[in-house]
N, C-alpha and C positions, 0 to 999 in steps of 0.2 A: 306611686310612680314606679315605671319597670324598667328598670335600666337595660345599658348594652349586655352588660355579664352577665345580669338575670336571663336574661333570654338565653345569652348560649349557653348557663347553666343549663336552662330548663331544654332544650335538645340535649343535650349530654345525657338528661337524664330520661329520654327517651331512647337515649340507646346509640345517636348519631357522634360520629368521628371522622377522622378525615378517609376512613377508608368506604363514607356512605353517599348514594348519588341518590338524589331524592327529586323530586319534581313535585312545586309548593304552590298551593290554592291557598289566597290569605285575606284576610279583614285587620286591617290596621288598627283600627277603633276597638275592635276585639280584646287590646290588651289592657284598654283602658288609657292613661297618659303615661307616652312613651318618652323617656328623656333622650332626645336625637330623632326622635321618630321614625320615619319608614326607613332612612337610613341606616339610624342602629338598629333596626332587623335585621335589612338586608348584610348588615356587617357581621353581627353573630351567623349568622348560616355561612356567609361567605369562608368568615374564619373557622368554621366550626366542623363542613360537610366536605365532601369532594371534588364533587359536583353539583350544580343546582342549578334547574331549570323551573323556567318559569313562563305562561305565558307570555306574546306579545301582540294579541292580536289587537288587529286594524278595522273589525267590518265598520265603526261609524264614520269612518274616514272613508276607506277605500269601495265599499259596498253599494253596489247596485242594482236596478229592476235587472227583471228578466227581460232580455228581448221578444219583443211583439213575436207571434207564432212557433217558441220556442218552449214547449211546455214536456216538458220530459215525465213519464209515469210513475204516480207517487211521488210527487215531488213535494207538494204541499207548500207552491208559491208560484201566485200566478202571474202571469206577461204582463207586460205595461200594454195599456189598450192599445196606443199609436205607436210610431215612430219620434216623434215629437216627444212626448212623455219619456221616453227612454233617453233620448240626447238629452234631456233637460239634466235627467239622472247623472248619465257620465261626466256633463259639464261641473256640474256641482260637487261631483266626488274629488277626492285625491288621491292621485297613482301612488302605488306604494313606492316607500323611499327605507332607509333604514334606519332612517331619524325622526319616522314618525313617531308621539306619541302612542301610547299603549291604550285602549279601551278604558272607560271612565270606569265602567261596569266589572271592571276587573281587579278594583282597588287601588290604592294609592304605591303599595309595596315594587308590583312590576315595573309601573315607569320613574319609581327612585333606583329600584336595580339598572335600568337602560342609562339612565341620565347621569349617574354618578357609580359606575363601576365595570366599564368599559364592555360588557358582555358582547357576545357575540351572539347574529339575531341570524337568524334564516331570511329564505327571501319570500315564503310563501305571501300574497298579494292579501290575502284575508287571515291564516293563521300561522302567522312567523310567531317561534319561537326565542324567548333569551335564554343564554345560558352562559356561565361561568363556571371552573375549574379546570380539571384535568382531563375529562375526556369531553367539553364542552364542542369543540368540532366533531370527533366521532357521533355523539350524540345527533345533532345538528343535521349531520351527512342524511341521515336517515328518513330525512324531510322530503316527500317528493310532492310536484302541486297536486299529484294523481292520491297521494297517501297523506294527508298532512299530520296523522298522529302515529308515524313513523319514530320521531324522537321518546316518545315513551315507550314502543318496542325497544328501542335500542338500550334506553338507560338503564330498564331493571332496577333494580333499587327498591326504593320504597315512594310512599304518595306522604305528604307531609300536610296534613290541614291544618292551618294557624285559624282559628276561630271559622271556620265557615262549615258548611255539611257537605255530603255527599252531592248535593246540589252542584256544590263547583266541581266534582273528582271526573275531569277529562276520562280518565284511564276507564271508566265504566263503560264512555261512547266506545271507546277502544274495542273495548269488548263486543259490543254490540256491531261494529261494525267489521269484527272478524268475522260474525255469523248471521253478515247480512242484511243486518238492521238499523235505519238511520243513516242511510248514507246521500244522500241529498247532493241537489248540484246546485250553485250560490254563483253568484257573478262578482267582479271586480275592474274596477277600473288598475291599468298598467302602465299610461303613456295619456300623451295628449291626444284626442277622441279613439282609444284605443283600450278595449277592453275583454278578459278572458272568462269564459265558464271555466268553474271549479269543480271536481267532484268530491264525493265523499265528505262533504260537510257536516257535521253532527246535528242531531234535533233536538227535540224537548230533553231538559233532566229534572222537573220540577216534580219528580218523584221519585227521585233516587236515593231518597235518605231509609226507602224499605228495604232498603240489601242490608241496615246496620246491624242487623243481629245476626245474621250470616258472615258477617265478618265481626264479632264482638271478640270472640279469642285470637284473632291476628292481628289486633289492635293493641297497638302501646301507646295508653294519654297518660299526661300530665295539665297540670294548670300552670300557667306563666303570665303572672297578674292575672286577670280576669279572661286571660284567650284559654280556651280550651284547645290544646294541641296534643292532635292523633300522626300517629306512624303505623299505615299498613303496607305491606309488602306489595309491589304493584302484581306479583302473580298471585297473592290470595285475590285480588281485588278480580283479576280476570280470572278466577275458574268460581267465582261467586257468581259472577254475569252469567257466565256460561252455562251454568247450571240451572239458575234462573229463565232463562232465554230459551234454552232447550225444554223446558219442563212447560212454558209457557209464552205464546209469543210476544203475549202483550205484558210481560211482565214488565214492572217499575214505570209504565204509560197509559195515559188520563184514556177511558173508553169512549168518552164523550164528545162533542167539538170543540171543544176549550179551545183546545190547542191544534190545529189541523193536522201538524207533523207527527203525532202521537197514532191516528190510524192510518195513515200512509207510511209509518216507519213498522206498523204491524201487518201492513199488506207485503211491505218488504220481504220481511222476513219470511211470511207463508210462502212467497216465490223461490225461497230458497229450501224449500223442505220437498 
């Protein structure tokens, strides 16, 4: 069993204090059985860090087809055939509120942070942020629907994985999408039959766990119960990318059709070179 103080021992002894802002990609299950659960996580970090951001995103809620003859280049998602198809879409989504629900896919941790520690959420329609502490609205400000990973520019800090890989580390897309890469337009329902395109939505990360040796000396782990929990600097994290990205377009993305987003987010990029 891993108690509440176990945990914020175990960030202490990764180094975090109240003077740290971190932005946390988490698996709950990762620590094994937690006494309190997602809460007593969210509690150690609350009590522990300065700030903490978290996702909050909405796409199985709010997320919808693309509209008939709206097919924008490299985009890697195609129109709804009809018109019909497409209202079906909107009908069945839900407008973003700030009391939705957080993404099942994102773990159990973000919507015990929303539901039980009053954070304050962005309004993005597809990837609103949470966040609590001291600079939690500065942070936040930083959100635009044009930029949506604006809030991890702003925070600086560090990336905080509680038991998950590179796989979940936003801050990589981050990267990629300074230099062009993966920036995708996604749609959203907003209102009753009322719906907006999004840009700059992130793509595939089902290969991002090959940057970890490039970042293995900016890495500070410990184990806390059975999670494995990493602390990297969010600028080691972006001039890893960058270097990566720069040296290769299709770095850390499938060559294949696996995944469509994976050579439309490397045609991206050649357009920018």
């Amino acid at each position: 069993m891993v108690t509440k103080d176990e945990v914020a021992d175990g960030l202490r002894r990764l180094g975090l204090d109240r003077s740290s802002d971190v932005l946390v990609h988490s698996s709950l299950k990762s620590f094994g059985y937690v006494d309190g659960g997602a809460e007593a996580v969210c509690q150690a970090l609350v009590d522990t860090c300065g700030t903490v951001l978290m996702p909050g995103w909405t796409f199985d809620l709010t997320g919808v087809v693309v509209p008939p003859g709206l097919e924008r280049p490299h985009n890697a998602y195609p129109p709804a055939e009809d018109w019909a198809t497409f209202d079906a879409s909107v009908a069945q989504a839900t407008a973003y509120r700030d009391d939705l629900p957080v993404d099942r896919w994102l773990g159990r941790i973000p919507d015990v942070l929303r539901t039980s520690f009053a954070p304050l959420r962005s309004s993005h329609p597809l990837m609103a942020w949470l966040a609590v502490g001291e600079r939690a609205a500065e942070v936040l400000a930083a959100q635009r629907h044009d930029w949506p990973l604006g809030p991890i520019e702003a925070l600086g800090g560090d990336v905080l994985l509680l038991g998950v890989g590179h796989t979940s580390n936003t801050t990589i897309h981050l990267a990629e999408q300074q230099l062009g890469r993966s920036r995708f337009y996604r749609y959203a329902k907003i209102g009753d039959g009322s719906w907006a395109e999004l840009p700059n939505i992130s793509g595939s990360s089902h290969h991002f766990d090959l940057i970890e040796p490039l970042l293995r000396q900016a890495t500070t782990e410990v184990m806390i119960g059975d999670c494995r929990a990493r602390r990297i600097p969010i600028a080691a994290i972006l001039e890893a990318t960058r270097q990566l990205v720069l040296d290769d377009p299709a770095a850390m993305l499938c060559t294949d059709d696996h995944d469509t987003r994976c050579p439309a987010a490397i045609q991206q990029r050649l357009q920018q070179l």
